[in-house]
Residue, then its C-alpha position, 0 to 999 in steps of 0.5 A: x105934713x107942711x110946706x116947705x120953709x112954711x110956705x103954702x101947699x094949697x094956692x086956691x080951692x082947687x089945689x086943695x080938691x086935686x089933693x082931697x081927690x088924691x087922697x080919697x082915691x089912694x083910701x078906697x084902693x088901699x082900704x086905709x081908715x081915714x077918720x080925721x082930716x084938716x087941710x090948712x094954707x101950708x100943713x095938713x093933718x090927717x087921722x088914719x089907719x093904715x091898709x094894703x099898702x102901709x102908711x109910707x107907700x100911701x103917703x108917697x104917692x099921696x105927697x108926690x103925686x100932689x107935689x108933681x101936680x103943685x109944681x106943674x100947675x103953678x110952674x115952679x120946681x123943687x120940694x114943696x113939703x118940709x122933709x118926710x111927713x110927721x107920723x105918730x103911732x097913736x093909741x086909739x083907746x086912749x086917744x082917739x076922741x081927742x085927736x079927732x077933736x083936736x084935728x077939726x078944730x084947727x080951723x076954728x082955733x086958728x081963726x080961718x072960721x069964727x065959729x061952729x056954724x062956719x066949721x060945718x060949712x068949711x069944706x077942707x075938714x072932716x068935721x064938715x063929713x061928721x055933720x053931713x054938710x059934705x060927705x066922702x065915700x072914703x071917709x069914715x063917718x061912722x066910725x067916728x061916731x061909734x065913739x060918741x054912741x051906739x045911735x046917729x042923732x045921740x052919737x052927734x050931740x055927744x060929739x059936738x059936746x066933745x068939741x065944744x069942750x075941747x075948744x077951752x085946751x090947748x091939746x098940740x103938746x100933749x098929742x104932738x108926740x110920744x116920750x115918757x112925759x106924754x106918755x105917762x100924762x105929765x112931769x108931775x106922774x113921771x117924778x110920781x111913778x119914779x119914786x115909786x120905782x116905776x118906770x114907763x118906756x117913751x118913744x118921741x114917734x108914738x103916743x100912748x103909755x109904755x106898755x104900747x111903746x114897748x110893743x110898737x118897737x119890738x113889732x117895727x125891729x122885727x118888720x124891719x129884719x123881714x123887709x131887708x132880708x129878702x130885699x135889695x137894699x141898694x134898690x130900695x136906696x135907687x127908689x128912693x133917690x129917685x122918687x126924692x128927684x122926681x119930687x124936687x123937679x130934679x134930675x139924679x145926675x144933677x142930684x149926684x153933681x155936688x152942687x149945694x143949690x137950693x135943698x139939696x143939702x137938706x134932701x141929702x141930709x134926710x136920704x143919709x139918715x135914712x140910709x145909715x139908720x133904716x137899711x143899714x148902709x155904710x157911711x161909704x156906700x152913702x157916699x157913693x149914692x149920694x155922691x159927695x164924700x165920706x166925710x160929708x155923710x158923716x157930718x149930715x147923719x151926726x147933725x141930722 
């Protein structure tokens, strides 16, 4: 998640604690795995599994609840995160060493700590929880370290060799997103694969090989049929705007108004795309949530 035209979303320590507080406490409630995270000035990143509650319910109230705090506390209004999260389905087999690596090195490689002996003291990555500097009862030490071995002392060895190793890639690319050429680990075995005849499913939301593509979309199509069949999807729709509002410091009125001020636009653009291509609505219907023209919605779904 990143701040909002790459401004900063964490002014001082303790908006960074009321956001690690948030964030543990909406964990242990929902039983939501969290086994990598990095708090930056103006993004973070976060390795989780999702529970009770599924991933957009946990991340709504985790960004609007630090949103209202943020805006509150430092006396501004509006959005402070760009657009909805960016969420990527991973495959924990093939990927999770790396995204766990590639997570708590961030720090490190963008030059906020010189070295490792400086990671472990940084308090707003996990890799201060997998060395025991710091430990959260929310974060999941210990299944990290069952990827790295059966015994605590080898599996930690082997998990700073790890990162010690991961420190000479440049890793952003290659977990920042699914598709065929990721999935299939490179151009090269793509053009491969092709001459062969083979083909591999690619998704830009999911990581993993074509078989997981595959699986993934079929189980999120069918989910989806099951949530709009016996839900309202003009409530949905009423939730939305309205959280979206609260979040922007904003009245719905003043949302449905027509003024372009500010990041409406953009907060409009991202409610219409959702509406069109998740509940279905109707260019029409969309309009008339949104409160602008027909033809306007049609010009954000097309150029979203």
């Amino acid at each position: 998640m990143r701040g909002i035209e790459q401004g900063v979303i964490f002014r001082d320590d303790d908006d960074r604690k009321a956001f690690m507080s948030r964030m543990g406490d909406l964990a242990k409630s929902s039983g939501t795995g969290i086994y990598a995270y990095a708090l930056m000035s103006n993004h973070v990143h976060i390795l989780l599994k999702s529970g009770s509650m599924g991933l957009s319910t946990f991340m709504r109230r985790l960004l609007s609840g630090y949103a209202q705090y943020f805006n509150l506390r430092h006396h501004r209004v509006g959005h402070l995160f760009q657009n909805r999260y960016k969420s990527i389905i991973c495959q924990e087999d093939a990927y999770f060493e790396k995204l766990v690596a590639y997570i708590h090195l961030n720090p490190l490689k963008a030059g906020i700590v010189s070295s490792f002996d400086e990671l472990v003291r940084y308090p707003w990555s996990g890799h201060a929880d997998m060395m025991k500097h710091i430990l959260h009862d929310w974060f999941d030490r210990d299944y990290v370290l069952r990827y790295f071995g059966a015994q605590e002392g080898k599996a930690r060895a082997a998990y700073l060799v790890f990162l010690e190793d991961e420190m000479g890639f440049d890793r952003e690319s290659e977990l920042s997103g699914g598709g065929i050429i990721r999935s299939s680990g490179g151009w090269s075995k793509v053009l491969s694969m092709r001459k062969q005849g083979l083909w591999e499913v690619g998704d830009e939301r999911i990581l993993g090989n074509g078989d997981f593509v595959t699986e993934i979309l079929a189980q999120a199509e069918k989910e989806i049929k099951t949530q709009l069949a016996g839900v309202d999807r003009l409530e949905l729709v009423k939730q939305d705007i309205e959280e979206s509002c609260r979040s922007a410091g904003i009245t719905v009125a003043f949302f449905r108004s027509g003024s372009r001020r500010g990041s409406l636009p953009q907060l409009r653009r991202t409610l219409a795309k959702k509406f069109v291509d998740e509940y279905g609505l109707s260019l029409a219907e969309v309009a008339r949530q949104l409160g602008v023209t027909g033809n306007a919605v049609s010009s954000m779904v097309r150029n979203e």
